[in-house]
N, C-alpha and C positions, 0 to 999 in steps of 0.2 A: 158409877154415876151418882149414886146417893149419898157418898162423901163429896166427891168435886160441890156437889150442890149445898152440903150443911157450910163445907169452906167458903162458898161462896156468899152465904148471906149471913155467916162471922167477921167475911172479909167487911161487907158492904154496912153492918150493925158499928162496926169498931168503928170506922173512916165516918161514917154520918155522928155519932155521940162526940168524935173530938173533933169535928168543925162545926157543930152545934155547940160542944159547951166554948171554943174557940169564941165565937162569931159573940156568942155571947156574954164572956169577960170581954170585948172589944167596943161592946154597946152596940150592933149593930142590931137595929130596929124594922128595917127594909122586909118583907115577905122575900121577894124577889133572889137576893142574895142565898137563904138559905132553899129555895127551890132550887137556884142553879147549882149552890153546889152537891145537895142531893142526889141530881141528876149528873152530876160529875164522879161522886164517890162510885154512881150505880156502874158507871162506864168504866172508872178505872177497877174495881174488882171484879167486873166482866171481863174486863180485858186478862187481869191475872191468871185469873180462874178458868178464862173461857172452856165452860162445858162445851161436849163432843156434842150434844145432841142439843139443836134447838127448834121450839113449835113453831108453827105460826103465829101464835100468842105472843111468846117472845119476840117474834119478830116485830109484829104490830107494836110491842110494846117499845122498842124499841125507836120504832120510827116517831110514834106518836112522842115520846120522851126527847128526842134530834129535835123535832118541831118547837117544842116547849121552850127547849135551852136556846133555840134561834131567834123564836121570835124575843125571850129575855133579852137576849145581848143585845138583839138590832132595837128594841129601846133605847136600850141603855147607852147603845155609841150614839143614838138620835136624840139623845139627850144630851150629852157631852157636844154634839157635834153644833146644836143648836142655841148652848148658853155660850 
């Protein structure tokens, strides 16, 4: 379980540094953008990785992090949707 977990936050280290330095040669200035894809990198090397055992912790974490990337987007399409 303590390797699944070190690959896991190698997985999630790598994937946030190259859509942060990404985001960043591209000029993109927005907070927003690199929150969600944060919380995107954290989902997709949870998904790879998916450790065998999870707390409640993680679980909260989880939900509370769904919440975050929701209300992001429904911004964002409420902004698109109303210029």
């Amino acid at each position: 379980m303590e390797r699944k977990l070190s690959v896991l936050i190698l997985v999630y280290t790598i994937l946030v540094v190259v859509s942060a330095i990404s985001l960043y040669l591209l000029g993109e200035r927005r907070v927003d953008v690199y929150v969600s894809l944060n919380i995107l990198s954290y989902y997709v090397s949870y998904a790879i990785m998916r450790p065998s055992y999870t707390s409640r912790s993680i679980r909260l974490l989880n939900i509370v992090l769904f919440a975050v990337f929701t209300v992001i987007v429904s911004f964002r399409v409420y902004e698109v949707l109303t210029s």
